[in-house]
C-alpha positions as CSV (number, residue, x, y, z in Angstrom):
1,X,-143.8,-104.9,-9.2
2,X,-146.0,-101.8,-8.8
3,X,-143.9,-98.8,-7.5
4,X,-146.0,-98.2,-4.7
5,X,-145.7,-101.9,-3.5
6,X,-141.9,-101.7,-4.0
7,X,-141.1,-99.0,-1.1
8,X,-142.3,-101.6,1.1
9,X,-139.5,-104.1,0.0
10,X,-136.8,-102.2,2.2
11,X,-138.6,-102.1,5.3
12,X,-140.6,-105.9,5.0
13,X,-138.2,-108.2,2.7
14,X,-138.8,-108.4,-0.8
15,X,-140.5,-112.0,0.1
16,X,-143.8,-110.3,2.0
17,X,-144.5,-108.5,-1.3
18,X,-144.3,-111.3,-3.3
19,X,-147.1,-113.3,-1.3
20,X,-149.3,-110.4,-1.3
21,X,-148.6,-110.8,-5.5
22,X,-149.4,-114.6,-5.1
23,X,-152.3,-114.4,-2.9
24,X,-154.0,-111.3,-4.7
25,X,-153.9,-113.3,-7.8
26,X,-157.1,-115.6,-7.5
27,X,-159.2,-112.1,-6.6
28,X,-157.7,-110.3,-9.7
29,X,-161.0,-108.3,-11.0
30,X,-163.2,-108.8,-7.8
31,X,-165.6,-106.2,-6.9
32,X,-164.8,-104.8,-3.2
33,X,-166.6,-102.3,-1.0
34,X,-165.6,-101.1,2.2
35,X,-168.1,-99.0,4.2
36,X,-167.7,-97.1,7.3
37,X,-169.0,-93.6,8.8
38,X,-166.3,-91.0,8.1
39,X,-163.4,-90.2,5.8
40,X,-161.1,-88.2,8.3
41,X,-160.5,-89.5,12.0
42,X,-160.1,-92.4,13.7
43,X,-157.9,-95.4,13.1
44,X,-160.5,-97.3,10.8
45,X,-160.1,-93.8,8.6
46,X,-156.4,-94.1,8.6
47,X,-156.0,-98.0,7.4
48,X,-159.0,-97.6,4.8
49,X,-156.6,-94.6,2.9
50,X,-153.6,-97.0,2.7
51,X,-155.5,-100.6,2.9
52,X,-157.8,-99.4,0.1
53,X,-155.1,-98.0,-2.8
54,X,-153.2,-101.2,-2.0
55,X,-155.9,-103.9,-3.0
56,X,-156.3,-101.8,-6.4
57,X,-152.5,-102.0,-6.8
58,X,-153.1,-105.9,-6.9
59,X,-155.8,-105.8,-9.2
60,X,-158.7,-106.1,-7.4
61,X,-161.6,-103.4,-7.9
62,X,-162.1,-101.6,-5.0
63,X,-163.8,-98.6,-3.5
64,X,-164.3,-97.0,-0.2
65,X,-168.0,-95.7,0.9
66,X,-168.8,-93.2,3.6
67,X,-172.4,-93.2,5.1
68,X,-174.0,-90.0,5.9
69,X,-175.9,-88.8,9.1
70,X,-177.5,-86.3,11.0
71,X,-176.1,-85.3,14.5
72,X,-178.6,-87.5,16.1
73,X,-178.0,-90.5,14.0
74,X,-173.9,-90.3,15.4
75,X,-175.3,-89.4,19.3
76,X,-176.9,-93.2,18.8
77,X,-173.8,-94.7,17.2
78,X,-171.8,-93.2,19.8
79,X,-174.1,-94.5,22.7
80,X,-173.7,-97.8,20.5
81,X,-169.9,-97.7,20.6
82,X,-169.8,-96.6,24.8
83,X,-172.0,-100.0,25.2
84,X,-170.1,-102.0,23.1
85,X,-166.9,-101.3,25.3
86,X,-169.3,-101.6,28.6
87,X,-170.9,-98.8,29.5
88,X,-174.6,-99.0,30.8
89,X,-175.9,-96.6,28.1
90,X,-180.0,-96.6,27.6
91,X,-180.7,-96.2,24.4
92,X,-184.5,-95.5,23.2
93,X,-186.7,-97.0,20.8
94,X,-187.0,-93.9,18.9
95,X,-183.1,-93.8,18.7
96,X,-183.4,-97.4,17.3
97,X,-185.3,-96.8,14.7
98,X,-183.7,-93.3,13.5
99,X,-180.5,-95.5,13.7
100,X,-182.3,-97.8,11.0
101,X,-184.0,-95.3,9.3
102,X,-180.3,-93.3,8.6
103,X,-179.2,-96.8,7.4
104,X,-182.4,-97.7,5.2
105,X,-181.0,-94.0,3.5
106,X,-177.9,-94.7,3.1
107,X,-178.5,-98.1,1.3
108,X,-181.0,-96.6,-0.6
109,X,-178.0,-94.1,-2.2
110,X,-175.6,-97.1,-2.2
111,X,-178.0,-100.8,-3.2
112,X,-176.4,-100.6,-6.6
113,X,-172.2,-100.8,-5.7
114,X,-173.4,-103.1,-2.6
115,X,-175.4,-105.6,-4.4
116,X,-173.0,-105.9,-7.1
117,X,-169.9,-106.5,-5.1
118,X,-168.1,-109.5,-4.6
119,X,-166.8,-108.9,-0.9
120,X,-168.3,-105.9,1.3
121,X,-166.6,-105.5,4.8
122,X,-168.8,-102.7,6.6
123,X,-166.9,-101.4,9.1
124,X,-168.1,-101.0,12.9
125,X,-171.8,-100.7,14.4
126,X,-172.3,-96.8,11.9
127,X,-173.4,-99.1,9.0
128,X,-174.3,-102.3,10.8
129,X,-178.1,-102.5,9.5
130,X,-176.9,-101.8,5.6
131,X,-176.7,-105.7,4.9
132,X,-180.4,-105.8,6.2
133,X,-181.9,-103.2,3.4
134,X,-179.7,-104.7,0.4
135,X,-182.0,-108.0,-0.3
136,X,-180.3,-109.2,-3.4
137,X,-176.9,-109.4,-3.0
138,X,-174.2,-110.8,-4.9
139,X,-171.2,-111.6,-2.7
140,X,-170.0,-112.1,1.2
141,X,-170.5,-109.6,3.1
142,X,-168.0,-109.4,5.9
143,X,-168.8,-107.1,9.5
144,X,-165.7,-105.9,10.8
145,X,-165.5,-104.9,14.4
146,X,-162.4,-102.4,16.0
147,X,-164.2,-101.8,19.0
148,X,-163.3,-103.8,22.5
149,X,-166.8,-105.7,22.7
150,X,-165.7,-108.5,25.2
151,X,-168.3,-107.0,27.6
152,X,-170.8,-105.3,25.9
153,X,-173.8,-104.0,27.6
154,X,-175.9,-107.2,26.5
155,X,-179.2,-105.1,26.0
156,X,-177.0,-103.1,22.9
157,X,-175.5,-105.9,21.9
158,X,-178.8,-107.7,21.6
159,X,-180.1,-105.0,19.4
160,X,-176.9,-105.0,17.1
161,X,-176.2,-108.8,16.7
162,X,-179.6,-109.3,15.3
163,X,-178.1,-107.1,12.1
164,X,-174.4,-108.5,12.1
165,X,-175.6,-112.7,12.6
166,X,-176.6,-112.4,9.0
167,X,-173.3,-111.5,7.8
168,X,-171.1,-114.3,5.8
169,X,-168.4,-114.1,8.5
170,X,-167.2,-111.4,11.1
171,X,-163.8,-110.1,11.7
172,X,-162.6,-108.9,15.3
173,X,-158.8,-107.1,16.5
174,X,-158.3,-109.8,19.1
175,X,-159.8,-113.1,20.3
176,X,-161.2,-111.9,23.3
177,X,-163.4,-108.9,21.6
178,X,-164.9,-111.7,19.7
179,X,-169.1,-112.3,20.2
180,X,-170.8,-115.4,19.6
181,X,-172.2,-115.3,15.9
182,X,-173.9,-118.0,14.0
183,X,-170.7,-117.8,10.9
184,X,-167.0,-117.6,10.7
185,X,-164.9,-114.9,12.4
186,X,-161.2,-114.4,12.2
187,X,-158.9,-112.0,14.2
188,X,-157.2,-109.5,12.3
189,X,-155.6,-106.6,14.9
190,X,-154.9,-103.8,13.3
191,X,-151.8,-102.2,11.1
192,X,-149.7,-98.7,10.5
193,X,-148.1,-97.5,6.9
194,X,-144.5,-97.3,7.6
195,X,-144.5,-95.2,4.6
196,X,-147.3,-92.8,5.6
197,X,-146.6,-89.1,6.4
198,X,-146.9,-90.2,10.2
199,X,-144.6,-92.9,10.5
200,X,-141.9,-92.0,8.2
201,X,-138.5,-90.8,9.4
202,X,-137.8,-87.1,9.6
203,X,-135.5,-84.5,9.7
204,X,-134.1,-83.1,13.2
205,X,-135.0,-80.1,11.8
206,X,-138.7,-80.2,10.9
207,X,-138.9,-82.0,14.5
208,X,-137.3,-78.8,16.3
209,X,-139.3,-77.0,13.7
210,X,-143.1,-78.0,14.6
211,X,-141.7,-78.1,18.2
212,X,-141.0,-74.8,18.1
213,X,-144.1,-73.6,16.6
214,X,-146.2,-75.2,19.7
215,X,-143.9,-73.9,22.6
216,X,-142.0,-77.0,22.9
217,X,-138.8,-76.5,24.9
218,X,-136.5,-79.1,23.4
219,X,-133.8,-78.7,26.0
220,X,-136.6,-80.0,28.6
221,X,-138.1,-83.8,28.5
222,X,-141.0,-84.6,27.2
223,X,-143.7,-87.0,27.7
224,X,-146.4,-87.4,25.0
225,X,-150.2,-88.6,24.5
226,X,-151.6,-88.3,21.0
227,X,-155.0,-89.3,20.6
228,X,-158.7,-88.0,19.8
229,X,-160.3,-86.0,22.4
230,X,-162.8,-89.4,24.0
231,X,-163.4,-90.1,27.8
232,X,-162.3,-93.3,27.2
233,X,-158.4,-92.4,26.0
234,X,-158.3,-90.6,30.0
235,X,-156.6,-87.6,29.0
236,X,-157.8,-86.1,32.7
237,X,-155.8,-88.6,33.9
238,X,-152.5,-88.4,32.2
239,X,-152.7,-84.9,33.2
240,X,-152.9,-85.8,36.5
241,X,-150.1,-88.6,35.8
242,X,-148.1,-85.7,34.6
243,X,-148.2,-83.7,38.1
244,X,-147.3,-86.7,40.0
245,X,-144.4,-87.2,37.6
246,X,-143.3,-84.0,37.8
247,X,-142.4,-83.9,41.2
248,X,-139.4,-86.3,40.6
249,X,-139.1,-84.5,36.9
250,X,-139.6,-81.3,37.4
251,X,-138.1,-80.4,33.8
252,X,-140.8,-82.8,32.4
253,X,-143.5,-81.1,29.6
254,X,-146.7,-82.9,28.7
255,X,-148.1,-82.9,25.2
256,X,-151.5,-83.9,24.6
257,X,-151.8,-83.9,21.0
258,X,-154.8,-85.1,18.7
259,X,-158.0,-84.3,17.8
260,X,-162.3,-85.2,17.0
261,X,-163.6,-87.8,14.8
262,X,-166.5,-86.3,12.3
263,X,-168.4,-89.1,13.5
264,X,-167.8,-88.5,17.7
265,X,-169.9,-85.6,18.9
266,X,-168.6,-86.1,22.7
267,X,-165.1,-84.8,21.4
268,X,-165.8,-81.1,22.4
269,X,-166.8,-81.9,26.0
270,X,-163.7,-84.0,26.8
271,X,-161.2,-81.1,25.2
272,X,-163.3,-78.9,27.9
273,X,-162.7,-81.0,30.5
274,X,-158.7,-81.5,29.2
275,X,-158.7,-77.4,29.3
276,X,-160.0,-77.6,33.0
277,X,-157.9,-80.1,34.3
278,X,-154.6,-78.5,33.4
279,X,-155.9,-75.1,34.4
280,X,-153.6,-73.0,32.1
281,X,-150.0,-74.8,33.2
282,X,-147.6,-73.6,30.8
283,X,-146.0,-77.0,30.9
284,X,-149.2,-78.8,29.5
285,X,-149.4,-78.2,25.8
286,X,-153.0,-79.3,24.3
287,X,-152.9,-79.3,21.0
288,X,-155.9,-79.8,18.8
289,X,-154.7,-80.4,15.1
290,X,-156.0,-80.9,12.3
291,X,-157.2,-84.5,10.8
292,X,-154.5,-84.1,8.3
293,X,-151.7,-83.0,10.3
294,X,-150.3,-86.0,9.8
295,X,-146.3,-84.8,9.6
296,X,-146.9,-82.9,12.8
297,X,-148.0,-85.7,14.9
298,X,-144.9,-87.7,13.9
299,X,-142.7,-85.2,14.9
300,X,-144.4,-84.5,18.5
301,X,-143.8,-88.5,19.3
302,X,-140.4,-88.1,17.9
303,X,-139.8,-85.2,20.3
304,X,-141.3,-87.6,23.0
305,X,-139.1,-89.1,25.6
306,X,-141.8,-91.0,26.5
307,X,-144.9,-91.9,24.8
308,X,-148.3,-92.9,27.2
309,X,-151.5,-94.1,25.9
310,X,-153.4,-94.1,29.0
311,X,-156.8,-95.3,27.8
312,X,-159.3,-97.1,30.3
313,X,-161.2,-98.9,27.0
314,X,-159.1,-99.4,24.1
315,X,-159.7,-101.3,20.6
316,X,-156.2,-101.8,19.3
317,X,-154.6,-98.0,20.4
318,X,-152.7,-97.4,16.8
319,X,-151.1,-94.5,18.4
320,X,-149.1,-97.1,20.5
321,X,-148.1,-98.5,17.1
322,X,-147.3,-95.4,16.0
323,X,-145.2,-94.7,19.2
324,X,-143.6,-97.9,18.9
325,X,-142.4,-98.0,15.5
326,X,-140.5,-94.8,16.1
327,X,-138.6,-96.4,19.2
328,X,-140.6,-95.2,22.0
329,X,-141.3,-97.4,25.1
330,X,-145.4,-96.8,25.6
331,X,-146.8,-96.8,29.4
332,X,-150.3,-97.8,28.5
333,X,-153.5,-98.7,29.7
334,X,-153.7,-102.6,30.6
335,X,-156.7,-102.7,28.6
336,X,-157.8,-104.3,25.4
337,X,-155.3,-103.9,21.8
338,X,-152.9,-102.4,24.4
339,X,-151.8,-105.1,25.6
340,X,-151.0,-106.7,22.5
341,X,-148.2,-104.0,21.7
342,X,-146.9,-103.0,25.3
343,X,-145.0,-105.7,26.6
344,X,-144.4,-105.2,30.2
345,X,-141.2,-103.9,30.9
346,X,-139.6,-105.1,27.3
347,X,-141.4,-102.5,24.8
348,X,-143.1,-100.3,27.6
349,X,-145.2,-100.8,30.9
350,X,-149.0,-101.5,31.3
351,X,-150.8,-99.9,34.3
352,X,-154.3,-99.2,35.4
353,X,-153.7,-95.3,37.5
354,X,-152.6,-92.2,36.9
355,X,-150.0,-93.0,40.0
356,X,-149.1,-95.9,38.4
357,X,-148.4,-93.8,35.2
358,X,-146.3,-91.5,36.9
359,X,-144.4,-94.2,38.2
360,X,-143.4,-95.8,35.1
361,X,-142.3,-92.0,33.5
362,X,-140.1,-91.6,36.3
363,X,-138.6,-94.5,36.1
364,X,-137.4,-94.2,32.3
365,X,-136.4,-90.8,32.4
366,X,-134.2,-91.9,35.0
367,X,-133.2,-95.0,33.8
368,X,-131.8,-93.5,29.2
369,X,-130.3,-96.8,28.5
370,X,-133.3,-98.6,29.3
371,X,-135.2,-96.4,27.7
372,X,-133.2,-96.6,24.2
373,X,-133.2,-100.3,24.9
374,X,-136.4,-100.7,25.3
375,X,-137.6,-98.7,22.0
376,X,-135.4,-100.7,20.7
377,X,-137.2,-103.5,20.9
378,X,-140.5,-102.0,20.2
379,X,-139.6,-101.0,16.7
380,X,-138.7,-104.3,15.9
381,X,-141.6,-105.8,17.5
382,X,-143.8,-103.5,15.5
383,X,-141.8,-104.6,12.1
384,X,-142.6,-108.2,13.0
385,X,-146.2,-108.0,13.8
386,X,-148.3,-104.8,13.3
387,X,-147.4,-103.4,9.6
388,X,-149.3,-103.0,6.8
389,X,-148.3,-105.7,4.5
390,X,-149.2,-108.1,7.3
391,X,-152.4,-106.3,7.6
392,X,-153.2,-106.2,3.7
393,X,-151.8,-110.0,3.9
394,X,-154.8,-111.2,6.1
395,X,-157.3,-109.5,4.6
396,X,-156.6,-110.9,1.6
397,X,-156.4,-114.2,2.9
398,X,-160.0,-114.2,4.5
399,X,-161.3,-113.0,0.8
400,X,-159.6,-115.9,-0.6
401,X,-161.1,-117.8,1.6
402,X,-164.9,-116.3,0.8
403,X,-164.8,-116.6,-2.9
404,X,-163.9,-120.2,-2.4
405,X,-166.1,-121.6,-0.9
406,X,-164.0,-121.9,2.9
407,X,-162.3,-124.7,1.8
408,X,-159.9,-126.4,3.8
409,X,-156.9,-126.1,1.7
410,X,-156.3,-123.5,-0.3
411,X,-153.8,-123.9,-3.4
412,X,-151.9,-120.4,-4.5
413,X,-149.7,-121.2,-8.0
């Protein structure tokens, strides 16, 4: 067993790793390609670094390609991700066809790994159009969606589905983001690395350390939001959660920890807007790290007493994994991949206002064994459901299924 694979024995069972052997065995020298719009940021960023290593642990060949773009090119994607998740946002003509011509580019500088590969899953609407400029291909091509699209705005949509109906099958986090296509789809939610330098356990001291270094006072409580700087993660409105809460807590700290995709230009306008809202309060503690501060963000949602993910649109949210796994109850948007990990009142609460929010904070600051008991449960529920070997496990599965032909039954020695 590859040493890399065998860290994961302690935490999964020795039996998960040996299926991932079993069922990596028919793709042993397969070509794959994932493709998606930035190296650094974002969830999809984060599982490529760990998914990607993995597969080429098992034996199957495979690489991970970033498009390029101007800053108008990720305005349109942007605009393309807002009306995916429901926004009305007009997008022109002209911005159609520089979102094409970016694409007809980028295939251009990539036609020869794309039309050689056995399996290509391109990764959100960034790279959508790529299948459309590679005409001879050899393999599936597989368009995998994170985003929340069970109400898009239909005139986007339109646009986008008449690049991703020619894909060989589709992939979606849960059933409801899911879009009528003319092929297969399967729902895959997302995944964390238990063994990443987020998510793995750490020394009280390096947790008092990086608290100390952002003016963290750990003798006061602490509630916690990590995520990219985006309108639609609310961070206005967790500061404003925050002020309600205090006035039952009034020893309670915020943190609002995280930072901007490469690929997000609207990231500097919402970290304004953060700055406004908590109008220099000593107690509110925005912190904009770096994409690599990886070890630092693990120790601010170790710190946390409680952990809130307050988003009003939401993929999957892995910073609720994250939060999770480390045995802190989440009070999180009722929206979207949310409410797959926050079950009400057993791994954290789901609520739609900032009052609602606050609510839920008092109530497990008040309440420490519920609170232990209920990141209790969250841990394990994370174990059981949202790691990476299950993760690795169904993708795998789906490309067994692609290079055979989708049969029925599928027979692993």
């Amino acid at each position: 067993m590859s040493s890399s694979l065998a860290r994961y024995v302690d935490i999964t069972g020795e039996d998960v790793v040996n299926q991932l052997r079993q069922l990596a065995e028919p793709l042993a020298g397969k070509r794959v390609v994932h493709v998606n719009s930035t190296r650094v940021g974002g969830g999809v960023a984060e599982i490529l670094a760990k998914l990607v290593p993995l597969m080429r642990e098992l034996g199957i060949e495979t690489t991970w390609e970033v498009i390029t773009g101007d800053p108008d090119f990720f305005s349109v994607t942007k605009s393309f991700h807002n009306a995916l998740q429901g926004n009305r946002v007009p997008i022109s003509a002209s911005q159609y066809d520089h979102y094409e011509a970016v694409n007809r580019e980028n295939a251009k500088t990539l036609s020869e790994k794309l039309a050689s590969a056995d399996l290509v899953f391109v990764h959100d609407p960034q790279p959508a159009p790529l299948l459309s400029f590679i005409p001879k291909r050899r393999g599936s091509w597989i368009w995998r969606c994170h985003i929340d699209a069970s109400r898009p705005h239909r005139p986007v949509w339109k646009h986008l589905r008449g690049f991703v109906e020619g894909y060989d099958a589709s992939i979606f986090s849960l059933p409801d983001f899911a879009q009528r296509l003319p092929h297969p789809q399967y729902i895959i939610p997302p995944s964390i690395d238990p063994l990443s330098e987020k998510n793995v356990d750490l020394p009280a001291s390096e947790i008092d350390e990086v608290c100390r270094r952002h003016g963290i006072d750990r003798t006061r409580r602490l509630a916690v939001q990590v995520s990219r700087f985006d309108w639609f993660k609310d961070p206005v409105g967790v500061i404003e959660a925050f002020q309600l809460a205090r006035r039952s807590c009034p020893d309670l700290q915020l943190v609002l920890a995280g930072g901007t995709a490469a690929d997000d230009p609207e990231g500097a306008a919402v970290l304004d807007a953060v700055n406004t809202a908590a109008n220099g309060d000593p107690d509110i503690h925005i912190l904009l790290l770096p994409p690599d501060a990886h070890r630092e963000i693990n120790a601010i949602q170790r710190a946390a007493d409680v952990v809130l993910q307050k988003s009003i649109k939401e993929g999957f949210g892995l910073t609720v994994t994250e939060a999770l796994w480390k045995a802190r109850p989440v009070i999180g948007g009722n929206v979207g991949g949310i409410r797959l990990q926050v079950i009400d009142h057993h791994t954290g609460f789901l609520v739609s206002t900032p009052e609602g929010a606050a609510l839920r904070m008092c109530y497990l600051l008040q309440r420490p064994d519920r609170l232990r008991t209920m990141g209790e449960k969250a841990r394990e529920f994370v174990r059981e459901n949202f790691l990476l070997t299950r993760h690795l496990r169904e993708y795998l599965t789906v490309m067994v299924a692609l290079t055979t032909g989708m049969k029925d039954r599928i027979e692993l020695a």
